[in-house]
Steps between C-alpha positions, in 0.01 A plus 500: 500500500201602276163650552191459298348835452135562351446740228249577222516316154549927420796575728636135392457643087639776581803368666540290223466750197822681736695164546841531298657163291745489754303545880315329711104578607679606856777744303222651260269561873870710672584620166163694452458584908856595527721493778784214619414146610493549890801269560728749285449744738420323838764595767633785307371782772555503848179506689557861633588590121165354382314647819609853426462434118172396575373802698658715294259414208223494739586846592531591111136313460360737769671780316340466195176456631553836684603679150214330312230654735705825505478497149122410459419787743652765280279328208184550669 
């Protein structure tokens, strides 16, 4: 299946100026946002796995946010 996606004549340039000999639009796009094609990894986790992998960086999120304002109070 494909998808038709709209972008800027820019982003399109600039997509282009990074496309290698050897790769397609698509591979040039996961190449420069990184990151596996979803169907490489689909199915790997568990769904409890990726539930408590998922809170687990929510918690770390929180976390930082926490040390971040910590940190700007002892700038001010």
């Amino acid at each position: 299946m494909s998808e038709s996606v709209r972008i800027s004549e820019e982003c399109h340039e600039f997509i282009a100026a990074h496309t290698r000999e050897d790769e397609t639009m698509e591979e040039t796009l996961r190449r420069l946002i990184g990151g596996p094609h979803p169907e490489e990894v689909a199915g790997i986790l568990s769904s409890e796995t990726a539930d408590a992998m998922r809170r687990r960086l929510e918690e770390k999120e929180e976390a930082d946010v926490d040390g971040k304002g910590a940190l700007r109070e002892r700038f001010q």
